[in-house]
CHARMM internal coordinates of N, CA and C (Angstrom, degrees):
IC EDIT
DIST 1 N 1 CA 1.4371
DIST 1 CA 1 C 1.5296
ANGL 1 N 1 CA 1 C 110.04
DIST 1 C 2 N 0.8739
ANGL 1 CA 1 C 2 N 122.95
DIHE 1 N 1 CA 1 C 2 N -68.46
DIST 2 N 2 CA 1.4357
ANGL 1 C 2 N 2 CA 144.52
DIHE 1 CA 1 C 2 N 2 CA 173.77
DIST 2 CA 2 C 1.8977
ANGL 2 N 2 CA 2 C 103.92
DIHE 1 C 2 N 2 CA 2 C -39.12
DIST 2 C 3 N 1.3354
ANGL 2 CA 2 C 3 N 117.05
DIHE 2 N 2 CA 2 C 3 N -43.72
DIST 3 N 3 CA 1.7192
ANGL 2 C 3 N 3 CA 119.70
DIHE 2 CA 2 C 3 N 3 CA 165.91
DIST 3 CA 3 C 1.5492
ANGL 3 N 3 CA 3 C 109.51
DIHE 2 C 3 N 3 CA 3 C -59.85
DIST 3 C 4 N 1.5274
ANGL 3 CA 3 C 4 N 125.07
DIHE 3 N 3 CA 3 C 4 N -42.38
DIST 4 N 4 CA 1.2840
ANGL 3 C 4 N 4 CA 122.12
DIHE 3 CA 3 C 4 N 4 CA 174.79
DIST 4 CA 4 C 1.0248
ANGL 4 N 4 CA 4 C 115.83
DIHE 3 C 4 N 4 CA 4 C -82.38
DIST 4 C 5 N 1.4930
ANGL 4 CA 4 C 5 N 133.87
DIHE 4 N 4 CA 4 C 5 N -43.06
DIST 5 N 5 CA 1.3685
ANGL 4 C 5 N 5 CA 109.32
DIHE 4 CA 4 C 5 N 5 CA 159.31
DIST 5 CA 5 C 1.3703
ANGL 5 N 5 CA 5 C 142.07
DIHE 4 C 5 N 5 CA 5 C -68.31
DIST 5 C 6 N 1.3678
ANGL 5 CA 5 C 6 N 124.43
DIHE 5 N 5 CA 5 C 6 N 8.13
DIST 6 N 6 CA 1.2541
ANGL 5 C 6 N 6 CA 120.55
DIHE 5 CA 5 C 6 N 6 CA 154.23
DIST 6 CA 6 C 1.1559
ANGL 6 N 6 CA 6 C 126.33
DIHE 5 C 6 N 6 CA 6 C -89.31
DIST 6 C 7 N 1.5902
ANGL 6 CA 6 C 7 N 119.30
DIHE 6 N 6 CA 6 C 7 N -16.97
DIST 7 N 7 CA 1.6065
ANGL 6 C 7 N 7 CA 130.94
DIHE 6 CA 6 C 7 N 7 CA 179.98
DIST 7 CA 7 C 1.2153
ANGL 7 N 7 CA 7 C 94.07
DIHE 6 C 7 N 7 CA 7 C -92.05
DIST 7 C 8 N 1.4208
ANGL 7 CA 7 C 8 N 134.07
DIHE 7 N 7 CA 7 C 8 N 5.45
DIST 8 N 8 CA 1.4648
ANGL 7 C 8 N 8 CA 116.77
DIHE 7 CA 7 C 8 N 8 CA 165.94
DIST 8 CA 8 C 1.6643
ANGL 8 N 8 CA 8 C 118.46
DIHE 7 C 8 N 8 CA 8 C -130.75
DIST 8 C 9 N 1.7166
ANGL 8 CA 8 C 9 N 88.71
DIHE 8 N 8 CA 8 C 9 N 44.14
DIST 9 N 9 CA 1.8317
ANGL 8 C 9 N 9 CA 98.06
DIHE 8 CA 8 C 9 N 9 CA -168.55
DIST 9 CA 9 C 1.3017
ANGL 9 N 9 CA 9 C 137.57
DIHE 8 C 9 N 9 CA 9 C 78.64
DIST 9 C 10 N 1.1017
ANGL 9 CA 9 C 10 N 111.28
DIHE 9 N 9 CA 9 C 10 N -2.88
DIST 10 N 10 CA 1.3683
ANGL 9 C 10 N 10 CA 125.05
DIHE 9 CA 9 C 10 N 10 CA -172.28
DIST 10 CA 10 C 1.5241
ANGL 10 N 10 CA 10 C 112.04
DIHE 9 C 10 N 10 CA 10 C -104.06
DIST 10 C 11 N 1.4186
ANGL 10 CA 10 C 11 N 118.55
DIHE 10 N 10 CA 10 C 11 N 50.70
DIST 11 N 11 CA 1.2687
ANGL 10 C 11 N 11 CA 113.58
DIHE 10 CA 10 C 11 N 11 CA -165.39
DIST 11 CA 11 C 1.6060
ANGL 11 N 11 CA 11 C 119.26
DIHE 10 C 11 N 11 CA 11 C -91.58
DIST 11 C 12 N 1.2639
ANGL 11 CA 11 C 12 N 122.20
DIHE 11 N 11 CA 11 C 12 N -4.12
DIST 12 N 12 CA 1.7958
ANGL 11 C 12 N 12 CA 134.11
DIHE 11 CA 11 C 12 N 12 CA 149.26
DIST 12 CA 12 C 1.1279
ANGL 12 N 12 CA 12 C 112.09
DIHE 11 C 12 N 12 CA 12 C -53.91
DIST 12 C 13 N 1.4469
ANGL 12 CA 12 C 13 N 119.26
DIHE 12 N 12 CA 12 C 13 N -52.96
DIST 13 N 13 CA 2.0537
ANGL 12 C 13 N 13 CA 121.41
DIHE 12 CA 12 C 13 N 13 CA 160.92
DIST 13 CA 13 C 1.0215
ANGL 13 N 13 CA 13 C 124.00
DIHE 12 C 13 N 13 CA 13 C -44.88
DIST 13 C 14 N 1.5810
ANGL 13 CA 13 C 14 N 94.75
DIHE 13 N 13 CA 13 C 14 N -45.33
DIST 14 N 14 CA 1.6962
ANGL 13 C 14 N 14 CA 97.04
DIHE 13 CA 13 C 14 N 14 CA -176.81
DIST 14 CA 14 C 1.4105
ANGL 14 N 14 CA 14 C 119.02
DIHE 13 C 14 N 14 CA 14 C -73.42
DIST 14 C 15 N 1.1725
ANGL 14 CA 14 C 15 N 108.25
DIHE 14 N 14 CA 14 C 15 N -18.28
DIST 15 N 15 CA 1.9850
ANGL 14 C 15 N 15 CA 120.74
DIHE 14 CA 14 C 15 N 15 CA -156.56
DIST 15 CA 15 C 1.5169
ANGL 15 N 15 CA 15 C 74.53
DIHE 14 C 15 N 15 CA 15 C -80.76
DIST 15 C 16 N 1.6654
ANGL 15 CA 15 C 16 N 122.23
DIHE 15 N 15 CA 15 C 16 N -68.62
DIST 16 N 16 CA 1.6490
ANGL 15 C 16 N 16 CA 123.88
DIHE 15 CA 15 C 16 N 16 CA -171.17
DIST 16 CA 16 C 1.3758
ANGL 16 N 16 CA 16 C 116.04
DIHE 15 C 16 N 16 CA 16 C -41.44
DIST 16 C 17 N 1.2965
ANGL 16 CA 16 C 17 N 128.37
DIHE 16 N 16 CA 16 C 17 N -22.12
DIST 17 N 17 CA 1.5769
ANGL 16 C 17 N 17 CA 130.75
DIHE 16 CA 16 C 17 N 17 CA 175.18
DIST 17 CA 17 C 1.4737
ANGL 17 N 17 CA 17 C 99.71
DIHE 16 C 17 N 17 CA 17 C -64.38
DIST 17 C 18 N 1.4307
ANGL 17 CA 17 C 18 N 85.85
DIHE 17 N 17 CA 17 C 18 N -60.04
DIST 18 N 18 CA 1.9214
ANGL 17 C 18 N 18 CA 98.09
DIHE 17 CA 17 C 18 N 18 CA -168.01
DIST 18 CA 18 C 1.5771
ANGL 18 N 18 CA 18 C 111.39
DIHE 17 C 18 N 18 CA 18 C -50.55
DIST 18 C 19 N 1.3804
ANGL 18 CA 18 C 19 N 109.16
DIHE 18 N 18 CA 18 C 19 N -38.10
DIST 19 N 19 CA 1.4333
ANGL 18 C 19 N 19 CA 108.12
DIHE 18 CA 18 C 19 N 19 CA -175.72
DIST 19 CA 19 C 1.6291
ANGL 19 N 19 CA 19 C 125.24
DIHE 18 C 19 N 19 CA 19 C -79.65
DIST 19 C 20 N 1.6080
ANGL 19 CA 19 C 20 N 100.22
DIHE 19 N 19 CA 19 C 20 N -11.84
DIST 20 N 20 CA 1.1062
ANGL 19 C 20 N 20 CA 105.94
DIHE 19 CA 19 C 20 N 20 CA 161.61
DIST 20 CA 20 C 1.6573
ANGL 20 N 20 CA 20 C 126.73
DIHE 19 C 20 N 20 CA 20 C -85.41
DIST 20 C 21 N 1.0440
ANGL 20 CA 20 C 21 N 123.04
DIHE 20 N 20 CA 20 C 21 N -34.97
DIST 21 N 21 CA 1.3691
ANGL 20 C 21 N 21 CA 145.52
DIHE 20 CA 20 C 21 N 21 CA -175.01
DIST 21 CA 21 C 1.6661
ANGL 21 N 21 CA 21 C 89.37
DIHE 20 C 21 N 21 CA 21 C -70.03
DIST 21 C 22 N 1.2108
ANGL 21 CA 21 C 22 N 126.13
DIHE 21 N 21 CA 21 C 22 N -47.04
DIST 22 N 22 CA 1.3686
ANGL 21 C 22 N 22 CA 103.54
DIHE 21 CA 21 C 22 N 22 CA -177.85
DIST 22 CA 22 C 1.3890
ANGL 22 N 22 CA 22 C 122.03
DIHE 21 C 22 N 22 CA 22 C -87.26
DIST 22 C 23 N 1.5257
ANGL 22 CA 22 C 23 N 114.98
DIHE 22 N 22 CA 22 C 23 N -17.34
DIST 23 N 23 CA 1.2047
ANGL 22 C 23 N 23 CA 112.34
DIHE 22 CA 22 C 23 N 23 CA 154.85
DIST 23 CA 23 C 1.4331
ANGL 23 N 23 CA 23 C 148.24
DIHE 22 C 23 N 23 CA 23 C -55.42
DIST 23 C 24 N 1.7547
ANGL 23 CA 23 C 24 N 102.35
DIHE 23 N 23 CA 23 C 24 N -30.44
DIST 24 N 24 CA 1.2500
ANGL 23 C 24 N 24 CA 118.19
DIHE 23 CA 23 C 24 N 24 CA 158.30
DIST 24 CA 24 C 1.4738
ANGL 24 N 24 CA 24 C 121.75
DIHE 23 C 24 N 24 CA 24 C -76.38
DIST 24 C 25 N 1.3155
ANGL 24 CA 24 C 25 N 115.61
DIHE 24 N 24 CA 24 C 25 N -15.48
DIST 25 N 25 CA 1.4536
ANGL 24 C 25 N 25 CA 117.44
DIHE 24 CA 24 C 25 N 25 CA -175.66
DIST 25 CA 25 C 1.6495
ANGL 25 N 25 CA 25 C 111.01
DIHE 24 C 25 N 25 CA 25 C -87.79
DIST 25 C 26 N 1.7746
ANGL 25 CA 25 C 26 N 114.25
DIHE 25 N 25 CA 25 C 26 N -23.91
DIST 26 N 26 CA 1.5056
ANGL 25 C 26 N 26 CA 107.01
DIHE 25 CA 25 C 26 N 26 CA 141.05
DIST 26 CA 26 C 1.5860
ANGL 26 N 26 CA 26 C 140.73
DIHE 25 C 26 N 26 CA 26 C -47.96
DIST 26 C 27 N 1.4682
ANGL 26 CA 26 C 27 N 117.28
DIHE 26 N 26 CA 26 C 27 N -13.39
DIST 27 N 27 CA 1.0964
ANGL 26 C 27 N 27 CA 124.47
DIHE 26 CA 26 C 27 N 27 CA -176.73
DIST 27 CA 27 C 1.6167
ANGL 27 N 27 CA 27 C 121.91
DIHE 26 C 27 N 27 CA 27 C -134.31
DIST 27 C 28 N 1.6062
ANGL 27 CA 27 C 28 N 110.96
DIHE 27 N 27 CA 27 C 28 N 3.36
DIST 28 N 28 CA 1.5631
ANGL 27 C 28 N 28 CA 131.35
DIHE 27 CA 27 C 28 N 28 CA 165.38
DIST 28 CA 28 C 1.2908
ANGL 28 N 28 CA 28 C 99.51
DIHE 27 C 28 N 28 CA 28 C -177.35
DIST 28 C 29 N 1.3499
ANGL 28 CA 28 C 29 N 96.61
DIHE 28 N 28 CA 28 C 29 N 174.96
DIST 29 N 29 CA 1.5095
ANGL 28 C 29 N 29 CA 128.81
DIHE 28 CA 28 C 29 N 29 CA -159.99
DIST 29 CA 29 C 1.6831
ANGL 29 N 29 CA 29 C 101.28
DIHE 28 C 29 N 29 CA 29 C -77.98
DIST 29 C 30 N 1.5436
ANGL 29 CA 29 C 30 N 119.22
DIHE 29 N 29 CA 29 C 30 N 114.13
DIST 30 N 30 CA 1.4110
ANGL 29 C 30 N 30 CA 136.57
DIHE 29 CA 29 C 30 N 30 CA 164.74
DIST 30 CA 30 C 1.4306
ANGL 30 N 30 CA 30 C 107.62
DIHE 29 C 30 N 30 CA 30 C -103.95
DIST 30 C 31 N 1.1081
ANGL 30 CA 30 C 31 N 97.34
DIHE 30 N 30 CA 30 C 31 N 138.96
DIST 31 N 31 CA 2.0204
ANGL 30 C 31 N 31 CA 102.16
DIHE 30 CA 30 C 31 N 31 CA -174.66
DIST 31 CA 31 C 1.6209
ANGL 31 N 31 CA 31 C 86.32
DIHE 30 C 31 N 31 CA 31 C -64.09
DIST 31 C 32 N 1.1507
ANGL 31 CA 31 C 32 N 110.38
DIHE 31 N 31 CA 31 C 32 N 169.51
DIST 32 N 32 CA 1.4782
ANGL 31 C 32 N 32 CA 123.76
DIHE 31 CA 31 C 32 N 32 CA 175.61
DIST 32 CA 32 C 1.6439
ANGL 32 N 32 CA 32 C 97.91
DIHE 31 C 32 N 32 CA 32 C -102.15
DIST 32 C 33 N 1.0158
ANGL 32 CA 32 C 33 N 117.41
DIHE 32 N 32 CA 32 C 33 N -8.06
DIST 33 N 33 CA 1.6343
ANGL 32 C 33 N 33 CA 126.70
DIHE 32 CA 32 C 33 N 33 CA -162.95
DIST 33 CA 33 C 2.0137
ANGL 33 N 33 CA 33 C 94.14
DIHE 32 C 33 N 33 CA 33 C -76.13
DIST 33 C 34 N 1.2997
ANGL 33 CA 33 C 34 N 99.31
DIHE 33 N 33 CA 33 C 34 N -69.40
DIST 34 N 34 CA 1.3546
ANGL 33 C 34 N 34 CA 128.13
DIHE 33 CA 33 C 34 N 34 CA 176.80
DIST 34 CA 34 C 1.3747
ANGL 34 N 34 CA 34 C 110.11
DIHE 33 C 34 N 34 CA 34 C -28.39
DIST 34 C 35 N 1.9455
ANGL 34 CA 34 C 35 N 126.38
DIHE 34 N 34 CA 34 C 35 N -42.73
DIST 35 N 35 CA 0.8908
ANGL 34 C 35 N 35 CA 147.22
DIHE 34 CA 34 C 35 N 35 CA -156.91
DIST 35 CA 35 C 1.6190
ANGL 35 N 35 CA 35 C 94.24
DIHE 34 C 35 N 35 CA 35 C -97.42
DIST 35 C 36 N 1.3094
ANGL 35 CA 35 C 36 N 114.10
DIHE 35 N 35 CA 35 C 36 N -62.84
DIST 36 N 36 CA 1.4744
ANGL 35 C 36 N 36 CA 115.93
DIHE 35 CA 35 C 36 N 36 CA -172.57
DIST 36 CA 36 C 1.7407
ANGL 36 N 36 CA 36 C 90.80
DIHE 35 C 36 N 36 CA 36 C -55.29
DIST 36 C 37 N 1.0086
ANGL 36 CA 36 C 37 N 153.93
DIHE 36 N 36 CA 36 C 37 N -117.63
DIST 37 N 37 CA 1.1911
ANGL 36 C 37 N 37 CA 147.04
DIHE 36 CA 36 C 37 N 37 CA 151.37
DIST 37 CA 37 C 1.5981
ANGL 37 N 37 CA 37 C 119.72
DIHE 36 C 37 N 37 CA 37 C 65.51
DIST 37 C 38 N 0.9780
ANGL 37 CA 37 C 38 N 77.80
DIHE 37 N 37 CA 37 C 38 N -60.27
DIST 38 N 38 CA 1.9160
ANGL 37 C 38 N 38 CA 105.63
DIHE 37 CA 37 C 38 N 38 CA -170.81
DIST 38 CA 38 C 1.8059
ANGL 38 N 38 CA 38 C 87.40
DIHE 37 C 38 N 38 CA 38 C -77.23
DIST 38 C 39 N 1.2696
ANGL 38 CA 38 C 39 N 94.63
DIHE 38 N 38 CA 38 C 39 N -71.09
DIST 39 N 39 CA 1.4551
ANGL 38 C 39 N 39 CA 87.78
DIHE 38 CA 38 C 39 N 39 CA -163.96
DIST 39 CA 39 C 2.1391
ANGL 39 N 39 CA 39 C 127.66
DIHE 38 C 39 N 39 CA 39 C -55.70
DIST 39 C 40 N 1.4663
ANGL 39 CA 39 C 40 N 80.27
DIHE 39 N 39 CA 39 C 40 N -22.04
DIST 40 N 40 CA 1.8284
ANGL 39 C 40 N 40 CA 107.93
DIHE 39 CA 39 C 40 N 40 CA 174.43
DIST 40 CA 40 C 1.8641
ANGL 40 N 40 CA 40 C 93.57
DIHE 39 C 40 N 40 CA 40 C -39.35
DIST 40 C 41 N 1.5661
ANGL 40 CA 40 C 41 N 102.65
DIHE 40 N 40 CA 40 C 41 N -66.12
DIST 41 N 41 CA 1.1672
ANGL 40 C 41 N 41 CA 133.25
DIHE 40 CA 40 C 41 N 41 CA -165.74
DIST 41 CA 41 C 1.9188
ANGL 41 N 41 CA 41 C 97.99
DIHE 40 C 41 N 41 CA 41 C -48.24
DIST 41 C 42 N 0.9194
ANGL 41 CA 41 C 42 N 94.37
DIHE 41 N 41 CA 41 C 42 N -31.06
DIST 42 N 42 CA 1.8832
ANGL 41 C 42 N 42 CA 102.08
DIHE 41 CA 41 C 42 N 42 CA -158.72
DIST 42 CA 42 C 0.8781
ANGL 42 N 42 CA 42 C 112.02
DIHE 41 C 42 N 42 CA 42 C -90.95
DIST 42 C 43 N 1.6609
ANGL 42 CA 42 C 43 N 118.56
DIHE 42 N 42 CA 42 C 43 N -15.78
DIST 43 N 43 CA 1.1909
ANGL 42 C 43 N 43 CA 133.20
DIHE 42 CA 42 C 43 N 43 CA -172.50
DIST 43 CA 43 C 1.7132
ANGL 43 N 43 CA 43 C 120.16
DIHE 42 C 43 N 43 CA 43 C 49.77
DIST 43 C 44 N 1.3489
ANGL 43 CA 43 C 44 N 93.10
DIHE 43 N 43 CA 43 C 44 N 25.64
DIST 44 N 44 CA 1.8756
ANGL 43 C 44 N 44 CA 125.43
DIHE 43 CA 43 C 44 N 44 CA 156.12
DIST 44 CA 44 C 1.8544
ANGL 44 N 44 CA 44 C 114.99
DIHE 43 C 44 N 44 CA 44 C -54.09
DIST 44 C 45 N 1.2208
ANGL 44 CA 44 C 45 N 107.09
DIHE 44 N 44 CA 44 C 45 N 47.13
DIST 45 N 45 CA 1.7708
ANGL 44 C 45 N 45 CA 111.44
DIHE 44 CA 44 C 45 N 45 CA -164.40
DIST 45 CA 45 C 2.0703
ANGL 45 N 45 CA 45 C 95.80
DIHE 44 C 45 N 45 CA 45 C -46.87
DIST 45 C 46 N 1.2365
ANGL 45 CA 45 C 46 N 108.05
DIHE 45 N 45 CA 45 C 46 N -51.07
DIST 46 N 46 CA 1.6673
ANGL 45 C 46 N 46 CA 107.43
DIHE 45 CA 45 C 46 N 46 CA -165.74
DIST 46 CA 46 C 1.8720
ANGL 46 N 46 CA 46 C 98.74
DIHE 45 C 46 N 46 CA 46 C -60.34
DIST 46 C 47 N 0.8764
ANGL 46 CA 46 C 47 N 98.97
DIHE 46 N 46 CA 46 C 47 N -35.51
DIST 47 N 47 CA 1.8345
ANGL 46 C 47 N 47 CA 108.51
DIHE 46 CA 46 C 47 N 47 CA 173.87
DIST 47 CA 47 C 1.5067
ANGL 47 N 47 CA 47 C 111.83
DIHE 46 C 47 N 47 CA 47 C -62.14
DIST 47 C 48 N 1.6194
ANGL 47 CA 47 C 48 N 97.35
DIHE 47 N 47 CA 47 C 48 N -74.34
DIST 48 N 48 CA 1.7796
ANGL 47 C 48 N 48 CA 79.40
DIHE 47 CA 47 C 48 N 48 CA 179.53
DIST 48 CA 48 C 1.2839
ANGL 48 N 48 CA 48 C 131.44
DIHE 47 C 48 N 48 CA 48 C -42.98
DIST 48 C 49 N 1.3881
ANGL 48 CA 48 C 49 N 115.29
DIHE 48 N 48 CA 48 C 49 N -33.71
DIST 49 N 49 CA 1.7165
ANGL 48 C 49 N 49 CA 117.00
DIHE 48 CA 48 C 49 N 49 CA -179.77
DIST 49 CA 49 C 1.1447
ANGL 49 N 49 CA 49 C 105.65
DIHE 48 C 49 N 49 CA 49 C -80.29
DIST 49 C 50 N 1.3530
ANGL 49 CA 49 C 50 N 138.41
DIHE 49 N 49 CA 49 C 50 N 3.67
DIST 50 N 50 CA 1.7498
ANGL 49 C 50 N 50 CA 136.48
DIHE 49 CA 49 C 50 N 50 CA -176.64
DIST 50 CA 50 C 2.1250
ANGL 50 N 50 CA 50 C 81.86
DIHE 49 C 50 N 50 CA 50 C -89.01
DIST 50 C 51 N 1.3360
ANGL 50 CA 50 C 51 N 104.74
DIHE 50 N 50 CA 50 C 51 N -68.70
DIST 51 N 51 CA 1.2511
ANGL 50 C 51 N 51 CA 112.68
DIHE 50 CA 50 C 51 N 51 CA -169.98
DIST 51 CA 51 C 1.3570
ANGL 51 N 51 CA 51 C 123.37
DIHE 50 C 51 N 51 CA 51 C -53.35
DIST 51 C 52 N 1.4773
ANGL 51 CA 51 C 52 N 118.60
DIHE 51 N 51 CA 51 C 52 N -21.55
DIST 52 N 52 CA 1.1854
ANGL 51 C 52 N 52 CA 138.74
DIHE 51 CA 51 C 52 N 52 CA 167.28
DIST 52 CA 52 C 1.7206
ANGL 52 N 52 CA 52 C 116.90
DIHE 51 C 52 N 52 CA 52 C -69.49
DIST 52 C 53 N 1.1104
ANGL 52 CA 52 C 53 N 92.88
DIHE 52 N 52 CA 52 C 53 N -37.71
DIST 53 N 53 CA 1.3479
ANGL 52 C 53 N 53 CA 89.56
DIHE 52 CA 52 C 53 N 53 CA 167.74
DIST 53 CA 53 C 1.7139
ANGL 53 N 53 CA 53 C 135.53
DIHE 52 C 53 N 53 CA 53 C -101.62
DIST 53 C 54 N 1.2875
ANGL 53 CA 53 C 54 N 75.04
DIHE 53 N 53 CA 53 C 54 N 2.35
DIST 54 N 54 CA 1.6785
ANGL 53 C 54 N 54 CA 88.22
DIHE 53 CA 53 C 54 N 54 CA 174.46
DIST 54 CA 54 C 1.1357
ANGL 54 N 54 CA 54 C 102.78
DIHE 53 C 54 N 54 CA 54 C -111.65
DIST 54 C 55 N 1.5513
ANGL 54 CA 54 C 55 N 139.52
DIHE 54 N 54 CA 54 C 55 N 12.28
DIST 55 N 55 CA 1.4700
ANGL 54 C 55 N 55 CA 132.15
DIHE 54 CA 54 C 55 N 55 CA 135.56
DIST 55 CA 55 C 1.3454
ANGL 55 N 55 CA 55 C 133.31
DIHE 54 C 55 N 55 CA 55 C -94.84
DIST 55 C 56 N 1.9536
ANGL 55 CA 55 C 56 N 91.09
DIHE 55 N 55 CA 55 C 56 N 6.27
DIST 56 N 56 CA 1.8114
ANGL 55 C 56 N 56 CA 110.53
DIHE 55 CA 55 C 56 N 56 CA 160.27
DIST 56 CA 56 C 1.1749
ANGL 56 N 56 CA 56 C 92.51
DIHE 55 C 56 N 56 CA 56 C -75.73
DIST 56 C 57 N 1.6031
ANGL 56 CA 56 C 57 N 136.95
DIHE 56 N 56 CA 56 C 57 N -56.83
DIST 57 N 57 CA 1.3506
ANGL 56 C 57 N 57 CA 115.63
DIHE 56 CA 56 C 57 N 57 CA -145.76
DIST 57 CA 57 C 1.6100
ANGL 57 N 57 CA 57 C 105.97
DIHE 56 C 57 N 57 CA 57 C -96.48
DIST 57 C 58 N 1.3536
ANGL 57 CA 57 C 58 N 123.35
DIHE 57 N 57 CA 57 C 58 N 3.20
DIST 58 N 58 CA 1.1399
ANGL 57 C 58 N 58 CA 135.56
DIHE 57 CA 57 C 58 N 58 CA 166.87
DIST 58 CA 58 C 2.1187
ANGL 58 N 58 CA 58 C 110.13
DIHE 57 C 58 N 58 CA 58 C -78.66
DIST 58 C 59 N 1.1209
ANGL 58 CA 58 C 59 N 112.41
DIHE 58 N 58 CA 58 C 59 N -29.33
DIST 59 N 59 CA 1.2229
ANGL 58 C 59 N 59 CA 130.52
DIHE 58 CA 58 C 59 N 59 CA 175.43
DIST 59 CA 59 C 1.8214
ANGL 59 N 59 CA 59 C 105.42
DIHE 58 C 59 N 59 CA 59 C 70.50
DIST 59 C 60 N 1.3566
ANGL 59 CA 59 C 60 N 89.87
DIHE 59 N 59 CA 59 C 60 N 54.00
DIST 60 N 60 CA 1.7327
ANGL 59 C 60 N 60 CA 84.42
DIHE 59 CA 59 C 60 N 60 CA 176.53
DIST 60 CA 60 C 1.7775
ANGL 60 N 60 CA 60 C 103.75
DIHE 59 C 60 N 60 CA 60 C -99.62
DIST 60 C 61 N 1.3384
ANGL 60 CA 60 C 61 N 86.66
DIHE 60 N 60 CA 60 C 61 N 144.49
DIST 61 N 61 CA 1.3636
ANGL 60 C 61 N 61 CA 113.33
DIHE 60 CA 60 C 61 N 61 CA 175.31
DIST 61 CA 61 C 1.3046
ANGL 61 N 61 CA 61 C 134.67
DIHE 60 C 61 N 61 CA 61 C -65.64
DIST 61 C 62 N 1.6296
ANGL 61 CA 61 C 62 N 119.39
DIHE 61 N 61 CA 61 C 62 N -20.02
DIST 62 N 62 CA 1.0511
ANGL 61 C 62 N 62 CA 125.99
DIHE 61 CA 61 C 62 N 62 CA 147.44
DIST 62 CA 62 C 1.3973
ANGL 62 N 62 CA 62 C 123.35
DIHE 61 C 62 N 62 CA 62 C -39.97
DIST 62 C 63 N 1.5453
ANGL 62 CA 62 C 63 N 118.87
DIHE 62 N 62 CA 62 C 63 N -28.80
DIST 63 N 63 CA 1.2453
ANGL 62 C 63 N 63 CA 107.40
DIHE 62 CA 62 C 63 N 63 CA 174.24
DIST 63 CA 63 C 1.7619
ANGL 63 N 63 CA 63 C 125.83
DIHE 62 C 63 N 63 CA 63 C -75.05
DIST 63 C 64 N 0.9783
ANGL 63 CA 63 C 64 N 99.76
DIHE 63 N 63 CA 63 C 64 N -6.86
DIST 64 N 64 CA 1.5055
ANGL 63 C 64 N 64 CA 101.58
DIHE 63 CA 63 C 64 N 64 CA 166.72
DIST 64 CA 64 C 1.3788
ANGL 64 N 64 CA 64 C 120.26
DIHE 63 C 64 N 64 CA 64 C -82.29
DIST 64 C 65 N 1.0190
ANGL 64 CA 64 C 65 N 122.36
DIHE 64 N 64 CA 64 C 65 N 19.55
DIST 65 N 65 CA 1.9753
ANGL 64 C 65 N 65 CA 146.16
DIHE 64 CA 64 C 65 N 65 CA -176.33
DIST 65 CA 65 C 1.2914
ANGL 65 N 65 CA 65 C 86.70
DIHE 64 C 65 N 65 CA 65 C -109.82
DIST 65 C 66 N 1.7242
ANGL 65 CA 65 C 66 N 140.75
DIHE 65 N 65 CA 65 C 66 N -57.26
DIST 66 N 66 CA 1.0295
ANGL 65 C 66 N 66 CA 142.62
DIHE 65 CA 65 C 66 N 66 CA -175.01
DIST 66 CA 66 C 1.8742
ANGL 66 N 66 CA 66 C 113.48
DIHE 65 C 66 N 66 CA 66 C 4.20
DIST 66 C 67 N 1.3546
ANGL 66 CA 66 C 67 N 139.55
DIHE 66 N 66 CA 66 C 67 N -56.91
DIST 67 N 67 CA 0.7538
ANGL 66 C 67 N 67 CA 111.64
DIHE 66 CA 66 C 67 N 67 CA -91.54
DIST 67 CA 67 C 1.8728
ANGL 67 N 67 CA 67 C 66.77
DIHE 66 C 67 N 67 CA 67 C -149.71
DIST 67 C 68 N 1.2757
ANGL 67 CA 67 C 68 N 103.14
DIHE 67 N 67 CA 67 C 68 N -31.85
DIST 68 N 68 CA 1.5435
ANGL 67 C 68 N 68 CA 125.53
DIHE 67 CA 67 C 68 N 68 CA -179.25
DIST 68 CA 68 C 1.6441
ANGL 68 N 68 CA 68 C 114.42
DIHE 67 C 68 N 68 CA 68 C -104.12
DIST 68 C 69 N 1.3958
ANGL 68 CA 68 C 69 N 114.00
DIHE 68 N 68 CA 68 C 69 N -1.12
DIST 69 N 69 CA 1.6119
ANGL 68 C 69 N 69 CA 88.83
DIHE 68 CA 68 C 69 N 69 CA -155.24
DIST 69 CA 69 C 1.8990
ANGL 69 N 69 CA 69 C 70.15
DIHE 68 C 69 N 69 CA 69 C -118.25
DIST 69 C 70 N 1.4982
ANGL 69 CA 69 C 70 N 108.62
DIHE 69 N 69 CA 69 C 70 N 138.02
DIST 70 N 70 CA 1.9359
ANGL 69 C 70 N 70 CA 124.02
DIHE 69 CA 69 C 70 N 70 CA -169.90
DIST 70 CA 70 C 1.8030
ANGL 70 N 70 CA 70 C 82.04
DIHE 69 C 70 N 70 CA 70 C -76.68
DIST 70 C 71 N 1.0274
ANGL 70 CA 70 C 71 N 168.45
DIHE 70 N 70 CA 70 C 71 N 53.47
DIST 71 N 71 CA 1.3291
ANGL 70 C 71 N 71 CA 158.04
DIHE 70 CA 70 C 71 N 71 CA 112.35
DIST 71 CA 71 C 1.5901
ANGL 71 N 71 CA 71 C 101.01
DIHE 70 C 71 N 71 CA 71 C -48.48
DIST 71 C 72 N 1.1033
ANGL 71 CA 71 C 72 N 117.39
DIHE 71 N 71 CA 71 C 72 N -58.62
DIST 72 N 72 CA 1.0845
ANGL 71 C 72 N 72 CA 130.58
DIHE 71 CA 71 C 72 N 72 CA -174.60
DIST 72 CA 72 C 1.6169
ANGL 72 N 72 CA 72 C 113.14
DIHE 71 C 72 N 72 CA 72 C -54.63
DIST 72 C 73 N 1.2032
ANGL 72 CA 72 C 73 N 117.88
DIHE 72 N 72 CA 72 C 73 N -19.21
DIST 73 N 73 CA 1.2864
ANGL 72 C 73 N 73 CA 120.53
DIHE 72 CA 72 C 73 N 73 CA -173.32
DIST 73 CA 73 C 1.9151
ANGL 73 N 73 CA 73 C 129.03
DIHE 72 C 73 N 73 CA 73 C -33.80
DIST 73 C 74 N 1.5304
ANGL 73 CA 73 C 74 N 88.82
DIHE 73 N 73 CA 73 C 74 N -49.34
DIST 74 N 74 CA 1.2193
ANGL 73 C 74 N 74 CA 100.55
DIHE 73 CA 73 C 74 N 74 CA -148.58
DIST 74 CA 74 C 1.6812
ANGL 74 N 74 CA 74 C 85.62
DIHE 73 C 74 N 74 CA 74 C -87.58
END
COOR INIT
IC SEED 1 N 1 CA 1 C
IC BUILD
């Protein structure tokens, strides 16, 4: 949610997603995927690669989409 609403101007919504998602991820487990995502959207480049790599060391599988999935485009 938070990726589409910033690619469609809405980037105060989007920032409030983000700020929630990391708030909960102080107190349980948030995919790092979800986060990279968000931040894709935000065009947060130092962020996505924080989150990116913390769904290397999380070992999610989404990252093998990396490479194929047009999120990545921009």
């Amino acid at each position: 949610m938070a990726h589409v609403l910033a690619l469609s101007g809405r980037r105060r919504d989007a920032e409030a997603i983000v700020a929630e998602l990391e708030a909960r991820a102080r107190e349980r487990y948030v995919t790092p995927v979800a986060l990279c995502i968000a931040h894709l959207g935000l065009r947060n480049v130092d962020q996505v690669f924080h989150w990116l790599e913390r769904a290397y060391e999380d070992r999610r599988g989404w990252l093998t989409y990396m490479k194929v999935d047009p999120i990545f485009d921009p």
